[in-house]
C-alpha atoms as one frame of an Amber mdcrd trajectory, in Angstrom:
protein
 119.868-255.624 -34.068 118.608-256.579 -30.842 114.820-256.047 -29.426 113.879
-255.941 -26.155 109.810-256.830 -25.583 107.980-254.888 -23.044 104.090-256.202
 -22.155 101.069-255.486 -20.051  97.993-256.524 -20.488  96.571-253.413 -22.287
  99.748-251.930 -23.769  97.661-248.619 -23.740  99.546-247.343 -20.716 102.998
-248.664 -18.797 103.953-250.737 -21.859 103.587-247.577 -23.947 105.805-245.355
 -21.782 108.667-247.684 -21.467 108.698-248.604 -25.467 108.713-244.752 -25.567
 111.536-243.816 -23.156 113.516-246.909 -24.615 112.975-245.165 -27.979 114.249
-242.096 -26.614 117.579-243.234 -24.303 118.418-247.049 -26.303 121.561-246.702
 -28.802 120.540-247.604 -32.053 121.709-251.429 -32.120 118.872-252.099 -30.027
 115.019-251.824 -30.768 111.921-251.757 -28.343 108.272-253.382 -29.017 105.608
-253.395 -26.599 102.069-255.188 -26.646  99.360-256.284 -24.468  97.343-259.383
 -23.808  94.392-257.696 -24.401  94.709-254.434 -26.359  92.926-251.679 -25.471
  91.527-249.605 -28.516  93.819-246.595 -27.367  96.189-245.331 -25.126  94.584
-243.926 -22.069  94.474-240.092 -22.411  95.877-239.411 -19.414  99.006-241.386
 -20.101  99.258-239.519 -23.610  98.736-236.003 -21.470 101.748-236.620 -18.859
 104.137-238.169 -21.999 103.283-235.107 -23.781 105.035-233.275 -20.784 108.030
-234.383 -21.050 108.289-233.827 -25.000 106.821-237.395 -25.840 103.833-237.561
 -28.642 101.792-240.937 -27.822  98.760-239.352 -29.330  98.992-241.758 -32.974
 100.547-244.667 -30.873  98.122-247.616 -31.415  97.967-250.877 -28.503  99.272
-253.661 -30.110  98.042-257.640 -29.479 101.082-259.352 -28.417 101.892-262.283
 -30.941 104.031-265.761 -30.868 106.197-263.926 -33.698 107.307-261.314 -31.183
 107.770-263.712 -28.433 109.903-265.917 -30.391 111.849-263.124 -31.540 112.224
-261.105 -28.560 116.024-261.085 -26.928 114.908-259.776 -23.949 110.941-258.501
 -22.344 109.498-257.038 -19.208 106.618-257.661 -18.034 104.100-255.052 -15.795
 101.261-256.672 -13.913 100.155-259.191 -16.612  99.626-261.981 -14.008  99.205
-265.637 -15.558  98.574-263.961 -19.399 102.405-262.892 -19.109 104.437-264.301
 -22.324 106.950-267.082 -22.558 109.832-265.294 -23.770 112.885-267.649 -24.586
 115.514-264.694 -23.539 115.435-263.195 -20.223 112.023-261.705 -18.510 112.103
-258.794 -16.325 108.848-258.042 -14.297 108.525-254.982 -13.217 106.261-254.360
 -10.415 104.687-250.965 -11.898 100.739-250.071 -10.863  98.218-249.556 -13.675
  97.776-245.997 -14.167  94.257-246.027 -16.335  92.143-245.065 -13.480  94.248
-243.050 -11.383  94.456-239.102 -10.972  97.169-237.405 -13.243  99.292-236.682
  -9.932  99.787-240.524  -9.139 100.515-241.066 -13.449 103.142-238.595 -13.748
 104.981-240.814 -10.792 103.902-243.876 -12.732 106.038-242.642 -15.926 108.501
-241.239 -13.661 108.885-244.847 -12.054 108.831-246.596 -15.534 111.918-244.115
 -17.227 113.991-244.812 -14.150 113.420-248.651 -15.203 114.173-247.881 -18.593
 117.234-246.069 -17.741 118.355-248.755 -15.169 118.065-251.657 -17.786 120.123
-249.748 -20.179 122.826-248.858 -17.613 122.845-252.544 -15.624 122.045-254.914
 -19.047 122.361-253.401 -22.300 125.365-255.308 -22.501 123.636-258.795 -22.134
 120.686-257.593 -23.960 123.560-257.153 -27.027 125.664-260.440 -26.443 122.812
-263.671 -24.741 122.228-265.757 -27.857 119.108-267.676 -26.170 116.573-266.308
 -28.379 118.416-267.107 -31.305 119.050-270.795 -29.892 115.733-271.056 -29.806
 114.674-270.075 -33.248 117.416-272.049 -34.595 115.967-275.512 -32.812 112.560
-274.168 -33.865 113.968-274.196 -37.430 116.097-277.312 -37.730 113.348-280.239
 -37.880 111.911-279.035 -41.020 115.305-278.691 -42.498 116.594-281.820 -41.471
 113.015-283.253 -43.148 113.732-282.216 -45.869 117.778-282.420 -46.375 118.808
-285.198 -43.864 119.483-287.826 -46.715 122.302-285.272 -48.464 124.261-283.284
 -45.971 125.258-284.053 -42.372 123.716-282.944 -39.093 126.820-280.657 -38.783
 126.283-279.303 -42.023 122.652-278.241 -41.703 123.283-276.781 -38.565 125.811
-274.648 -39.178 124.090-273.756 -42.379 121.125-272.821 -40.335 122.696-271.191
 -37.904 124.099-268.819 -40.173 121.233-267.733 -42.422 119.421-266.814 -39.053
 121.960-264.502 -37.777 121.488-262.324 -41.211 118.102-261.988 -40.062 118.195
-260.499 -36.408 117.881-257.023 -38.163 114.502-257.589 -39.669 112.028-255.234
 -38.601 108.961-257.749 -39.385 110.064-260.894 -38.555 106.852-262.883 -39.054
 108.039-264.796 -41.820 111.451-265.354 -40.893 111.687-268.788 -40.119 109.685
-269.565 -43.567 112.331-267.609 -45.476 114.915-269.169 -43.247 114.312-272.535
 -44.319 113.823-271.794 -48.015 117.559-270.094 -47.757 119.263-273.101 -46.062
 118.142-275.058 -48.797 119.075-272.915 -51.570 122.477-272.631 -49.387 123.117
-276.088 -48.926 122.082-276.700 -52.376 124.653-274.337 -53.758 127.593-275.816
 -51.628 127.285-274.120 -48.159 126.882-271.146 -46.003 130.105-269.431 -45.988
């Protein structure tokens, strides 16, 4: 399983609408989140009003506060207008140059979400395959997870050993839906893994 991020700095409108029309086009190997910098309590009704129109319920969606955990974990993101608060992503970041649409009429937000499922649909059709295949995210994790490891099991098995050991147990994890205690888990299984004669 593979995410892809997206982020603005509300994630109560553009954010919203591309996590939503990623939902709806994405094959099912790939997953979207979305969050904001600073969450606004709700989507804006008006972005809710012109999703509805084209058979999209964001009514119950809630803005999320984008966390390290789904920076870490994220294989690819896009950013929309988040300035300086944008997230370091370890994968690939898109930024798409998409205008706020909380204060503007309902005219100029249908072309918003017009704009932002074109994107959607683009990124599918030009990089779904390197969302799928670029392992940077994992790299990442994997050098995020190896000093504790190594702390602990340095003195018993080679550098080798741990880090193909490591490298392993993470990859059974890329389909977790909550991730935020992956690398804890991760490290308690490459012991247990190591301890029991290796990762196979």
């Amino acid at each position: 399983m593979r995410h892809v991020l997206f982020v603005c700095n509300h994630n109560a409108g553009r954010s919203q609408m591309a996590h939503a029309f990623f939902d709806r086009f994405a094959p099912d190997d790939v997953r979207a989140e979305s969050a904001g910098t600073q969450p606004a309590k709700a989507v804006w009704p008006v972005v809710v009003e012109v999703m509805s129109e084209v058979g999209i319920d964001l009514s119950q969606a809630t803005p999320t506060k984008l966390t390290t955990e789904m920076q870490l974990h994220a294989d690819w993101a896009v950013t929309m207008g988040c300035g300086d608060a944008c997230p370091f992503v370890p994968a690939v970041v898109q930024e798409w140059d998409i205008v706020d649409p909380s204060m503007l009429p309902i005219e100029w937000v249908r072309e918003i979400r017009d704009e932002v499922e074109q994107h959607v649909k683009d990124l599918l059709v030009e990089h779904l395959n390197e969302i799928r295949t670029d392992r940077t995210a994992h790299q990442l994790r994997l050098e995020r997870l190896l000093p504790a490891v190594r702390d602990e099991l340095a003195a018993a098995y080679s550098d080798q050993q741990i880090r193909t050991c490591a490298d392993r147990v993470l990859t059974d994890y890329d389909d977790a839906a909550v991730r935020g205690h992956v690398m804890v888990l991760a490290q308690r299984r490459v012991q247990d893994c190591l301890a029991a004669g290796g990762c196979s």
